[in-house]
FISE-606966 format. One record per atom (N, C-alpha, C, O): x, y, z. Coordinates in steps of 0.05 Angstrom, whole numbers, plus 32768, in hexadecimal, padded with zeros to 4 digits. Layout:
BEGIN
XYZ;...
***
This chain:
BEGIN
84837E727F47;846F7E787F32;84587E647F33;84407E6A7F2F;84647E4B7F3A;844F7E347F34;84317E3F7F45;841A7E467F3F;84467E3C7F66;84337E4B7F81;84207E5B7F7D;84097E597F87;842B7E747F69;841A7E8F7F62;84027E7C7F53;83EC7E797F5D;840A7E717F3A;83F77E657F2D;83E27E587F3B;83CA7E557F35;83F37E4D7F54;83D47E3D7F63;83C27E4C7F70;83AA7E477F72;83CE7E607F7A;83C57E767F8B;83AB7E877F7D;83967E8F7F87;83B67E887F63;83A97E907F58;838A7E887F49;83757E947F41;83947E6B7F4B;83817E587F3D;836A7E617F50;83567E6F7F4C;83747E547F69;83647E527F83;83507E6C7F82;83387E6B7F7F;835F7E7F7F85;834B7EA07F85;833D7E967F75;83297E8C7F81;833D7E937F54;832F7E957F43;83127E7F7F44;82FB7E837F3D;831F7E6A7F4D;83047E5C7F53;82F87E617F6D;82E37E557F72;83027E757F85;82F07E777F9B;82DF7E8B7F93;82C97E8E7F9E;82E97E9D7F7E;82D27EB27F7B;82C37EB67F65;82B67ECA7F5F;82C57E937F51;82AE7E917F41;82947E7C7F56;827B7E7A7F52;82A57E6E7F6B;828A7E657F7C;827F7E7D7F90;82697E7B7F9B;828C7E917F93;82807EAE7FA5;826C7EB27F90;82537EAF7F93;82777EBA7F78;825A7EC47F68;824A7EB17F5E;82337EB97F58;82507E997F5B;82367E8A7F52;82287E787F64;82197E667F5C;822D7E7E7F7F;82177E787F9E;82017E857F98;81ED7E777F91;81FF7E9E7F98;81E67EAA7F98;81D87E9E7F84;81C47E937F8D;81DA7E9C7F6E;81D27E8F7F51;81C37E777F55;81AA7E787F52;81D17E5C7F5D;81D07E4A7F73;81BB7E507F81;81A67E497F76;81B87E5A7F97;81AC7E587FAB;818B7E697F9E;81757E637FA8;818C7E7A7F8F;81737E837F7C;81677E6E7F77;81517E687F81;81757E607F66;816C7E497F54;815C7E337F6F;81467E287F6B;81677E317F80;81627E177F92;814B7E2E7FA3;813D7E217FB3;81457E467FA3;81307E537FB3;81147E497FAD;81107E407F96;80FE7E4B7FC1;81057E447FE2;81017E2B7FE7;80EE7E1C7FE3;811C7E277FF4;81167E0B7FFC;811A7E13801F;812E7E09802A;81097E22802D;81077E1B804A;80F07E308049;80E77E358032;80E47E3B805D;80CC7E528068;80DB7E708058;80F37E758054;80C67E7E8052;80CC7E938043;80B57EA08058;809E7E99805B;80C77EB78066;80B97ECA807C;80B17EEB806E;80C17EFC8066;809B7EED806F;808E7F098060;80817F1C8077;806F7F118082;80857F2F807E;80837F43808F;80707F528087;80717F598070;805C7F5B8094;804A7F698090;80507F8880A0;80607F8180B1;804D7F9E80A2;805B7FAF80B2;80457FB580BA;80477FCC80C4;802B7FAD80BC;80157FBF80CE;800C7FA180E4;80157F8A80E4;7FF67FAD80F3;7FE77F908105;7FD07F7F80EC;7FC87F8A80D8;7FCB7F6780F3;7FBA7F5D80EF;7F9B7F6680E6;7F8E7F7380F6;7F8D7F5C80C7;7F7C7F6380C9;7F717F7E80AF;7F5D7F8280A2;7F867F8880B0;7F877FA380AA;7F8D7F8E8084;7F907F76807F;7F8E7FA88072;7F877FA4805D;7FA97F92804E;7FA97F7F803E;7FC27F9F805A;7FDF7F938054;7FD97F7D805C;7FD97F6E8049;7FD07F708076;7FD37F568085;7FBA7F448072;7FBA7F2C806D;7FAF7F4F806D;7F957F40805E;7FA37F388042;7FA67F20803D;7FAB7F4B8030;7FBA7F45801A;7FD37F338020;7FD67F218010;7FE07F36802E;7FFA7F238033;7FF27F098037;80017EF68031;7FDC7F068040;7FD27EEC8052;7FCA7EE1802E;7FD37ECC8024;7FC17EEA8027;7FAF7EE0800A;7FC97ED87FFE;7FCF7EC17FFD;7FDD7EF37FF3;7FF87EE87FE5;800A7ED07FEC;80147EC17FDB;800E7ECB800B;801A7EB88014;80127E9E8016;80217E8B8016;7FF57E9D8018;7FE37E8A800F;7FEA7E797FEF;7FEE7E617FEB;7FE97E8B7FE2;7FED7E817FBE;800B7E727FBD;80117E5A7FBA;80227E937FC4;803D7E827FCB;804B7E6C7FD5;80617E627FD1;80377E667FE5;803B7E477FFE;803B7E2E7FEE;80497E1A7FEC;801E7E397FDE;800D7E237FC6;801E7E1A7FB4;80217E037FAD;802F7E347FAB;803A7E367F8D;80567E287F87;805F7E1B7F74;80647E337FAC;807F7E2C7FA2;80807E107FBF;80927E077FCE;80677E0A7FBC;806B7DEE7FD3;807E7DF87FED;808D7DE97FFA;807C7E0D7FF2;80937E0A8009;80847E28801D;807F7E3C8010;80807E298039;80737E3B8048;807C7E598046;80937E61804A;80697E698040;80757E8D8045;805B7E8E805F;80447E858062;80697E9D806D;80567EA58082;805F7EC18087;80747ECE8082;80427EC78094;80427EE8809D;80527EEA80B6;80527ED880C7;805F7F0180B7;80697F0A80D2;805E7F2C80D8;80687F4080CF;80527F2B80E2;80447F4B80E8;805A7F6380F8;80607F5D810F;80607F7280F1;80767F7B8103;80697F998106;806A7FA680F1;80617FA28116;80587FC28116;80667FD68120;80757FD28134;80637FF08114;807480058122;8079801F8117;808780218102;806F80338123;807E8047810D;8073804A80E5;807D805580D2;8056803680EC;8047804380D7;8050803080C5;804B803680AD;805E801580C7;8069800B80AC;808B800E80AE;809C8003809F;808F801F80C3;80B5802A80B8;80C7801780C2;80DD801280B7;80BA800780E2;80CC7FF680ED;80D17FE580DB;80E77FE880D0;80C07FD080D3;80C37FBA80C4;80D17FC180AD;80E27FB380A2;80CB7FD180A7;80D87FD78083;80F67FE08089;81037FDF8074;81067FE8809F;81207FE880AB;812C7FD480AC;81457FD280A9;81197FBF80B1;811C7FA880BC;812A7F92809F;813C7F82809F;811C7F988091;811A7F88806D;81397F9A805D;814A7F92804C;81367FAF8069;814F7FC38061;816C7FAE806A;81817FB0805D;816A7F9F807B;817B7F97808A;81837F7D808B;81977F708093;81677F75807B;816E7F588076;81767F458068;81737F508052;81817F2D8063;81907F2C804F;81857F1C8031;81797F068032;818B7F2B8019;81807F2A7FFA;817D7F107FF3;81807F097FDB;81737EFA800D;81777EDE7FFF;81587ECD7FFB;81577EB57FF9;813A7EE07FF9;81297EDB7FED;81177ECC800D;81027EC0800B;81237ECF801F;81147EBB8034;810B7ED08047;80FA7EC98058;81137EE68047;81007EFE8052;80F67F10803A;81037F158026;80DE7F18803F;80CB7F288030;80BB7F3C803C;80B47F3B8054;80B57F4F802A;80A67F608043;80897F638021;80877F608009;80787F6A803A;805B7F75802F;80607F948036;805E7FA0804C;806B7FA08017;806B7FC3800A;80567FCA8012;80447FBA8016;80527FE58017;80387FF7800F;803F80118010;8053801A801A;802980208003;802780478005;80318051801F;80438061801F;802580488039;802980528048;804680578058;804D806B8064;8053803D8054;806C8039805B;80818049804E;809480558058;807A80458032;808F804C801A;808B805C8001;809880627FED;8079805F8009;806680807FF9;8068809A8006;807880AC8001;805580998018;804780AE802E;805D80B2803B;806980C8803A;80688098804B;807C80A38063;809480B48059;809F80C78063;809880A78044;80B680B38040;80AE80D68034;80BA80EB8038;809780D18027;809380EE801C;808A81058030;808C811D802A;807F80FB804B;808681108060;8099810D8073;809E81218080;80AB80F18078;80C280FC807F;80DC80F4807D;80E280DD8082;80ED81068073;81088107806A;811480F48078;812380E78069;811480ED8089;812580D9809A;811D80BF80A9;812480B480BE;810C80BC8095;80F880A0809A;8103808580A3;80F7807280AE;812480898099;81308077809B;813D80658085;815080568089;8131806A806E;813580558058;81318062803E;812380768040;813A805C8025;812C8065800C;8119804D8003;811F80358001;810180587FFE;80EB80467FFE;80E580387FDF;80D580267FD9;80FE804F7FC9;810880357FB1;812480287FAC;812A80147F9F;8137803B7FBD;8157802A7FB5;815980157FC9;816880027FC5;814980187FE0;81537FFF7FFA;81407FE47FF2;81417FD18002;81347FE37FE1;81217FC87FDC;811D7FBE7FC2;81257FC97FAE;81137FA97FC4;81147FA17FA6;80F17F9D7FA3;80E37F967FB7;80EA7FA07F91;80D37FA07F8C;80C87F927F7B;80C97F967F63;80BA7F7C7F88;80B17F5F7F7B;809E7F637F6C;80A37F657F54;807F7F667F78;80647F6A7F6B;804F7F747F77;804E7F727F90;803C7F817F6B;80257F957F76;80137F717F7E;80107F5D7F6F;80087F777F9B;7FF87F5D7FA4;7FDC7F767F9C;7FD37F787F85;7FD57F7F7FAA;7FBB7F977FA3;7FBC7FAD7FAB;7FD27FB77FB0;7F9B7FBE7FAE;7FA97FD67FBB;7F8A7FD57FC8;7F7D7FC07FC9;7F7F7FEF7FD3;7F6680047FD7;7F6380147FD5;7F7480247FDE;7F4D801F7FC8;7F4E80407FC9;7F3980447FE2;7F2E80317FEF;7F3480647FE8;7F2580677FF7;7F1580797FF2;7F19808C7FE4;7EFC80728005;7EDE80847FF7;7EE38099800F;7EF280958023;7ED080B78008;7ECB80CD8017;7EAC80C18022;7E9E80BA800F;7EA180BD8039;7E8880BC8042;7E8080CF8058;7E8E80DA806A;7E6680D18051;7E5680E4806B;7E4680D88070;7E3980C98061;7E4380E08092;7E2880DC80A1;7E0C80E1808F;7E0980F78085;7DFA80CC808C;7DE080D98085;7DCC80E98087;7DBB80F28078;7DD780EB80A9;7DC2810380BB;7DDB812980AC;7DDB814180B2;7DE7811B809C;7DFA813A8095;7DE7813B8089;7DD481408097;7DE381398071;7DC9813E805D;7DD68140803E;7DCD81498029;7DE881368043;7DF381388022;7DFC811B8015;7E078108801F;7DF581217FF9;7DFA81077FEE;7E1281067FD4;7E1980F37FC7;7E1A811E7FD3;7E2B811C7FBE;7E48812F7FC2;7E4381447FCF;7E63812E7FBC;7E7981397FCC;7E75815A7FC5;7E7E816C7FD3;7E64815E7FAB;7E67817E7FA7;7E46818E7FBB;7E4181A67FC1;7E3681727FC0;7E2681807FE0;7E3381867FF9;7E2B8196800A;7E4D81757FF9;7E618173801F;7E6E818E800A;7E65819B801D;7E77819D7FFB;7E8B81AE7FF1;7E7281C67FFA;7E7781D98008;7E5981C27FEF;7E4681E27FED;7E4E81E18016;7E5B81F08025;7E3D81C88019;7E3781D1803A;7E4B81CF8047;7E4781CB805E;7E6281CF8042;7E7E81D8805B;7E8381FB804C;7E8C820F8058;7E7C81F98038;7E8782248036;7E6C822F803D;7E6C82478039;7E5582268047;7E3C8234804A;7E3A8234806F;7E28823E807D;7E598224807A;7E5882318090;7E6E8235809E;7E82822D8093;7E71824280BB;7E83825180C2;7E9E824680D0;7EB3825080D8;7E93823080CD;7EA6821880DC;7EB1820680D6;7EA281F680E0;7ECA81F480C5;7ED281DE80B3;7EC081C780BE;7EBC81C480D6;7EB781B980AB;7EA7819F80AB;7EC1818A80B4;7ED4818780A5;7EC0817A80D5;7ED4816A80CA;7ED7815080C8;7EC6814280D3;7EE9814580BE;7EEE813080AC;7F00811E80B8;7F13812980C2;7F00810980BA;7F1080EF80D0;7F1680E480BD;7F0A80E280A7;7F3480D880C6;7F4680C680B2;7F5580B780BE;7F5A80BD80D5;7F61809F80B4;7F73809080C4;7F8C809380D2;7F98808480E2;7F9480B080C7;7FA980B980DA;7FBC80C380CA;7FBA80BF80B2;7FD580D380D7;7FE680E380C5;7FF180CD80AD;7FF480B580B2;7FF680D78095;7FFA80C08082;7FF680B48076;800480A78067;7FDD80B3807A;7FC3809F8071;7FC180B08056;7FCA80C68051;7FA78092803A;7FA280AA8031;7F8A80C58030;7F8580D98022;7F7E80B5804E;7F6A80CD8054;7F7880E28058;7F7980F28045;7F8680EA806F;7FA281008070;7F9E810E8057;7F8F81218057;7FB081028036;7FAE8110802B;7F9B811A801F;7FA2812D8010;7F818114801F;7F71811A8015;7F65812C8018;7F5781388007;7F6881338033;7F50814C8043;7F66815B803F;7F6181728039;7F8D8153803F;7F988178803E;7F90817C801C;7F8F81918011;7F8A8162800F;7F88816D7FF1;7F7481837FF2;7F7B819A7FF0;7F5F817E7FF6;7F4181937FFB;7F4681A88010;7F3381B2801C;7F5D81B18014;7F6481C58026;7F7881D98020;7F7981F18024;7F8E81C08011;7F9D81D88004;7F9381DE7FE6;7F9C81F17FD9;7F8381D07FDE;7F7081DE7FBA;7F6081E87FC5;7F5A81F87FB3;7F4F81EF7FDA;7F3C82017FE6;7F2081FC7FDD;7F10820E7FD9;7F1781D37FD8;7F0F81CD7FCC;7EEF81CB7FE5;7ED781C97FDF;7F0081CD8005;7EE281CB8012;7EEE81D4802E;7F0681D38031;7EE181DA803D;7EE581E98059;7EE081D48069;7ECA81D18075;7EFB81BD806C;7EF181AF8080;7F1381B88093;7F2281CB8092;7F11819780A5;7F23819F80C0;7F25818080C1;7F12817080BF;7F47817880C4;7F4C815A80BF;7F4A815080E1;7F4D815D80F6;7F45813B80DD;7F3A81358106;7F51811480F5;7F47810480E5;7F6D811380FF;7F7980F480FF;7F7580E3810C;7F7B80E78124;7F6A80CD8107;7F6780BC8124;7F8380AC8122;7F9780B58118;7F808093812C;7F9A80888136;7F8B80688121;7F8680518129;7F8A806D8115;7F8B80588106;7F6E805380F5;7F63806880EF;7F66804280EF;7F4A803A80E4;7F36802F80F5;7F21802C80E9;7F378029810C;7F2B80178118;7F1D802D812C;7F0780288135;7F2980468134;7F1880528144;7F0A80678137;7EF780748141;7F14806B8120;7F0B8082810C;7EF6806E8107;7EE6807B8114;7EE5805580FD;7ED8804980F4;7EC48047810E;7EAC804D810C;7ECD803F8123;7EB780458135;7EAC8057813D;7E9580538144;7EB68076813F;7EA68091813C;7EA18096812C;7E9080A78131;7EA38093810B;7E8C809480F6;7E76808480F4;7E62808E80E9;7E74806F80FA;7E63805E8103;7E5480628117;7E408055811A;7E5C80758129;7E518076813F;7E3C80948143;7E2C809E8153;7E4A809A8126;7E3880B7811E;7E4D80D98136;7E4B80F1813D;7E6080BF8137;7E6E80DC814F;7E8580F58134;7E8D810C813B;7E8B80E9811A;7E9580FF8110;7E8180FB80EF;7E7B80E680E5;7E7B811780E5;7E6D811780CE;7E77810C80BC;7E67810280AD;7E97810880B3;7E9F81068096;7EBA80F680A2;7ECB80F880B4;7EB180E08089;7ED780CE8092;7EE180C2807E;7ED380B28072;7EFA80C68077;7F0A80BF8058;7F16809B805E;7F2D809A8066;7F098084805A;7F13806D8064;7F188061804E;7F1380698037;7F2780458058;7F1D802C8041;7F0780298034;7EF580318043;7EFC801E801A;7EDF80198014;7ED67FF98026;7EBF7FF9802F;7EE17FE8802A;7EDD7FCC803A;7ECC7FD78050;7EB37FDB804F;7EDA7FD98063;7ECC7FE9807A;7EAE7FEA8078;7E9B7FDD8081;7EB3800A8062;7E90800B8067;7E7B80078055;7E6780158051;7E817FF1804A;7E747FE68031;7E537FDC8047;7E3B7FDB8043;7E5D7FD98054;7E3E7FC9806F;7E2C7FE08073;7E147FE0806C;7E3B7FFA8081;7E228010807F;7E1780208068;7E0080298067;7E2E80218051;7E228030803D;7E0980208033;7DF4802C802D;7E0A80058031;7DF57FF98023;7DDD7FFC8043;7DC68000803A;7DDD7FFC805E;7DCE8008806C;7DC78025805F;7DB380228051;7DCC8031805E;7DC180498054;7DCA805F806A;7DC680788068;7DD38054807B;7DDD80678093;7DF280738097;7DF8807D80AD;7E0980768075;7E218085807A;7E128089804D;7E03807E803D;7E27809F804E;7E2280A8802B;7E41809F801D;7E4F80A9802E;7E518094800D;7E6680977FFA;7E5A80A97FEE;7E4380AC7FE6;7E7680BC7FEE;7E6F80D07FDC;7E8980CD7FBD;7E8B80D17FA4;7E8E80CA7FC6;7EA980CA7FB0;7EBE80B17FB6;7EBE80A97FCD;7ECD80A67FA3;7EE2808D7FA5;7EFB809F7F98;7EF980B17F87;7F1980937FA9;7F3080A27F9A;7F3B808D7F81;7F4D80907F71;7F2A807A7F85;7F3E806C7F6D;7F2E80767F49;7F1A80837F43;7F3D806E7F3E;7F4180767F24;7F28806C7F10;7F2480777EFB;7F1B805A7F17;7F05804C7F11;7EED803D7F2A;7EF380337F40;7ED180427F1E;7EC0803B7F33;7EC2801E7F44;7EC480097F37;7EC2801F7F55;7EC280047F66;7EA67FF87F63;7E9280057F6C;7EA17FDB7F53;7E8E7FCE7F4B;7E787FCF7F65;7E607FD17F60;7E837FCD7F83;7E767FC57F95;7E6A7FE37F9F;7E597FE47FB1;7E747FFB7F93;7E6C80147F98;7E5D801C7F7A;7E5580337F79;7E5A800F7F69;7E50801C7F55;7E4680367F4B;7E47803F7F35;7E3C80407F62;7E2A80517F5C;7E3880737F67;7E31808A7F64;7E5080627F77;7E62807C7F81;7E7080887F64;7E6D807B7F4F;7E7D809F7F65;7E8680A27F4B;7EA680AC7F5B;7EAA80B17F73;7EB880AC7F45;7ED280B07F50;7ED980D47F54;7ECB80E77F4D;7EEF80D57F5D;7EF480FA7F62;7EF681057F49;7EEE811C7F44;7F0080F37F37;7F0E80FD7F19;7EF080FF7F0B;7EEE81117EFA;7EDD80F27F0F;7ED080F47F03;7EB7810F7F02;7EA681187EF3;7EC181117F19;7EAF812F7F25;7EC281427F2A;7EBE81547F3B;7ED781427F1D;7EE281607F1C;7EFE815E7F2D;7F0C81727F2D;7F0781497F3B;7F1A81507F46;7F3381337F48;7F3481217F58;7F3F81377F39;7F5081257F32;7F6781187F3D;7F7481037F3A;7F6881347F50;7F86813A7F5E;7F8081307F7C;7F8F81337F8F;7F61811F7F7D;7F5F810F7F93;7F5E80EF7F8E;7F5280DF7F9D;7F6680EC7F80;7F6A80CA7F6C;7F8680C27F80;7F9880D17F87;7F8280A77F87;7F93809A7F96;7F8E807E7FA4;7F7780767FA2;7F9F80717FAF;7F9680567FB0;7FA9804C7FC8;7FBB805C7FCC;7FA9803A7FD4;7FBB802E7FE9;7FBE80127FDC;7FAC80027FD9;7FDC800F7FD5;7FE67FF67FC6;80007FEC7FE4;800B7FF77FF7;7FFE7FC87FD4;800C7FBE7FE6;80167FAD7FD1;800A7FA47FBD;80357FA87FD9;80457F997FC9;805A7F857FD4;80647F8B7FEA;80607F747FCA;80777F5D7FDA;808F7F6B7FC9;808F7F727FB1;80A77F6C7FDD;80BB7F797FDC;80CE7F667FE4;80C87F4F7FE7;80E27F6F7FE8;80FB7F607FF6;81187F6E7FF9;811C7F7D7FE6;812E7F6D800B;81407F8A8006;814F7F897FEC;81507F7A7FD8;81557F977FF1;816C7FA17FD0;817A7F8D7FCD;81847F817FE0;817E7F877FAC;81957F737FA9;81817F587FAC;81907F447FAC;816F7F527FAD;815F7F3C7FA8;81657F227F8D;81687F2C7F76;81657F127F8E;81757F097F75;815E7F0B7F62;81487F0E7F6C;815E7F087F47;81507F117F33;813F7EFB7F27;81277EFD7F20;81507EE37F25;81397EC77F2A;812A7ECB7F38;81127ECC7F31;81337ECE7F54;811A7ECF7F6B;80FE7EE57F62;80E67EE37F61;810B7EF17F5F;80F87F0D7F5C;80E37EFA7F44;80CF7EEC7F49;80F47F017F24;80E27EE87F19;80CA7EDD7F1C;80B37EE57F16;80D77EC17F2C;80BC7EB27F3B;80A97EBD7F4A;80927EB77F45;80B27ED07F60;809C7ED57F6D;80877EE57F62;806F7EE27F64;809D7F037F4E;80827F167F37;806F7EFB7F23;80587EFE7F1A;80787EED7F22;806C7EDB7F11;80557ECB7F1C;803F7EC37F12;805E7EC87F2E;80427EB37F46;80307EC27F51;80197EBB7F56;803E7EE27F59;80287EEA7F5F;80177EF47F46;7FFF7EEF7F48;801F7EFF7F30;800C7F0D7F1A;7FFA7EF17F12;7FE27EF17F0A;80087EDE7F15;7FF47EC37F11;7FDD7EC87F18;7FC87ECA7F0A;7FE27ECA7F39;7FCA7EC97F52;7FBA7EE37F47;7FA27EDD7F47;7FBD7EF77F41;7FB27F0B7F48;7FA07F097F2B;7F8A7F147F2B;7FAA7EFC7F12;7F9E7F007EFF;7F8A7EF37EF4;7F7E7EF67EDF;7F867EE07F0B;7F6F7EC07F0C;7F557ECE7F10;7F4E7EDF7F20;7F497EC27EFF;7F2C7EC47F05;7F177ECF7F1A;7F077EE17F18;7F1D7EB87F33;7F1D7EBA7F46;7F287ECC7F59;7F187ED47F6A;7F3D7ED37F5A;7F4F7EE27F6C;7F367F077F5B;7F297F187F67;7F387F057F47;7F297F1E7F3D;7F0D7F257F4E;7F0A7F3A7F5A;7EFE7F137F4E;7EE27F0C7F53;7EE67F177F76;7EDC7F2C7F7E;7EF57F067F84;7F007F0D7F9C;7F017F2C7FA8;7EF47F367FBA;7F1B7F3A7F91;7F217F4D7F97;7F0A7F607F8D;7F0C7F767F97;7EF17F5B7F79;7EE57F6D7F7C;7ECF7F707F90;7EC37F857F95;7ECA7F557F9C;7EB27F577FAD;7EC27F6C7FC6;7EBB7F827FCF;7ED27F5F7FCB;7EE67F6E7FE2;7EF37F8F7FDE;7F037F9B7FED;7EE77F957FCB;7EEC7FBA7FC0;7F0D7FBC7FBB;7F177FD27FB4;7F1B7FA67FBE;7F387FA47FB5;7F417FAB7F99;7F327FA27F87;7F597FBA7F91;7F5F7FBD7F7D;7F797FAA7F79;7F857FA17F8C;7F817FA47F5A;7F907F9C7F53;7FA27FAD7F3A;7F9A7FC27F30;7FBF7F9F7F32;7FCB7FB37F23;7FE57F9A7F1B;7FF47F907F2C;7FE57F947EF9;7FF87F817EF4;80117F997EF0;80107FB27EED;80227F8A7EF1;803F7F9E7EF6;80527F867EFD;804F7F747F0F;806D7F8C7EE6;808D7F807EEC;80997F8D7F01;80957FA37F0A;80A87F7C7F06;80BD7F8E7F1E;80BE7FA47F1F;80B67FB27F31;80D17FB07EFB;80DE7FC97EF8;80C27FD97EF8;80C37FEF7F02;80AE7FD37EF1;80887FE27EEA;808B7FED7F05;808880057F0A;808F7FDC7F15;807B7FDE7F38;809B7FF67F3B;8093800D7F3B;80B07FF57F3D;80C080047F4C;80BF801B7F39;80CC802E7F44;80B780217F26;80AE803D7F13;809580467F1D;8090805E7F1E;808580367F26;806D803C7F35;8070804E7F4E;806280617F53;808580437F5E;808480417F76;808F805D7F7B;8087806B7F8D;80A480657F66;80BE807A7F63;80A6808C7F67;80A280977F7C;8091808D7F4B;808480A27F47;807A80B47F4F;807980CC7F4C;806980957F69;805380A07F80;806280B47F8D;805D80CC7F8C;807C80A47F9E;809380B27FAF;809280DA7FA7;808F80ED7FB7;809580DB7F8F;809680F57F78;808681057F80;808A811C7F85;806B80F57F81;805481087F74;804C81167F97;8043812D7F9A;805280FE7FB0;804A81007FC3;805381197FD5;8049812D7FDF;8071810A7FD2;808281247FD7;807F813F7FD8;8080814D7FEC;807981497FB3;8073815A7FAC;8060816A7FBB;806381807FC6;804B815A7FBA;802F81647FD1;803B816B7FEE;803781807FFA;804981597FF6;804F815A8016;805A817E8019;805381918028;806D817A8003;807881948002;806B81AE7FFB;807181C48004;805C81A87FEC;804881C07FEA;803A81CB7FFF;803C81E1800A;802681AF8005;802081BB8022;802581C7803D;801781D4804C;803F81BE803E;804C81CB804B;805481AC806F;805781B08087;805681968060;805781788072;805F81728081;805B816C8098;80778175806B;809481688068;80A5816C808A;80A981838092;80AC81538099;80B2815180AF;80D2815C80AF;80DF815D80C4;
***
């Protein structure tokens, strides 16, 4: 009996130090490099935002987060990758629409659920994106590109960053509401779609606003419309979709620090906390508006109600249109 008693003791204290390690080791987080994954290349609007967040983080909690860029598959490799790794706050991934919005809402087998497999820290920012035309088109406002694509015999067409994007959805939006007669041309990313609108080789292209903040103020490309929900200070004079009649083209490309499921809840904590810090400063504001960047305060549970929603609403569309992989 005594034996049992010890036996027993023993269990009982090995599996109050099993559960209160993690606790522990929260509390003492980070004390070594904290690695954050970006899932696209360099440059691009995730890697730009991560670089800024990891920047503050480094500052905040005295101890290094660095970017790791991992590309593939649109966002899907890396985010497999965070699926897999383990909930102890020293890998992180940089979220976004594309990865865990878009992808999963056109295809079923993406690999991952893009809200039960992650934990969801905090919104770092987002972008929306403007509709622009060539100047030599002759139009300056989205319901002139709507008269002159039904006044001829041929779809007007329209370049975007590629399946997924939210140019993608934008032109099937105006295709399946029967809102204009164009024809979606995907490029393979932003960078070559930006050099043939620039280059005057396609009339109409659904991009980031960053980009072409240089020619619109040239006078040599038109904004016609913004998807986000409110005017972009540095576009002023653009007006949004909602505000000219079409609502159901409102949208934005957000990026968020994540980490896999099971993340400990201290951790989470600190980091929603450091970053809404950063994002809510003065400065960091001033920043993000010169830079056409949006921002969005949100708790953990906020951002993964957010995130569910998009997933919802996206879906929905994919399926309508007829997408869905």
């Amino acid at each position: 009996m005594r034996a049992l008693n010890a036996i027993g003791v023993m269990a009982i204290v090995v599996a109050i130090h099993v559960l209160a390690t993690p606790v522990v080791q929260a509390q003492d987080w980070p004390n070594r490099p904290v690695r954050v994954v970006v899932p696209f290349g360099a440059g691009g609007a995730a890697d730009r935002l991560g670089r800024i967040a990891t920047d503050h983080l480094s500052k905040a909690f005295k101890q290094q987060f660095y970017i790791e860029n991992r590309v593939g598959a649109g966002g899907a490799v890396a985010s497999k990758d965070i699926v897999r790794a383990d909930a102890d706050g020293y890998t992180l991934l940089v979220g976004g629409s594309g990865p865990h919005i878009m992808g999963p809402a056109e295809n079923a087998s993406i690999g991952y659920d893009p809200v039960g497999d992650f934990t969801h820290i905090a919104m770092i920012g987002g972008e929306s994106y403007a509709l622009s035309a060539q100047k030599s088109l002759g139009v300056k406002t989205f319901k002139e590109l709507i008269a002159l694509s039904k006044s001829k015999p041929d779809p007007i067409n329209v370049g975007t960053p590629g399946a997924g994007s939210l140019g993608q959805l934008m032109v099937e939006q105006m295709q399946l509401r029967k809102i204009a007669n164009v024809n979606h041309v995907p490029y393979r990313g932003g960078a070559p779609l930006l050099t043939d609108f620039f280059g005057n080789h396609i009339p109409v292209a659904s991009t980031p606003i960053l980009p072409i903040l240089q020619h619109a103020a040239a006078g040599t490309i038109v904004p016609l419309a913004v998807t986000s929900t409110e005017r972009i200070p540095v576009l002023k004079d653009v007006p949004t979709f909602a505000e000219i009649g079409y609502p159901e083209m409102n949208g934005a490309i957000w990026f968020w620090l994540a980490g896999p499921k099971g993340l400990p809840a201290p951790i989470v904590g600190k980091l929603n906390e450091e970053v809404r810090r950063f994002i809510a400063a003065p400065e960091t504001k001033q920043m993000f508006e010169k830079s056409a960047l949006l921002s969005m305060d949100a708790d953990s549970p906020e951002l993964t109600k957010y995130i569910a929603g998009e997933v919802k609403r996206w879906t929905a569309f994919v399926e309508e249109k007829g997408l869905k992989k």
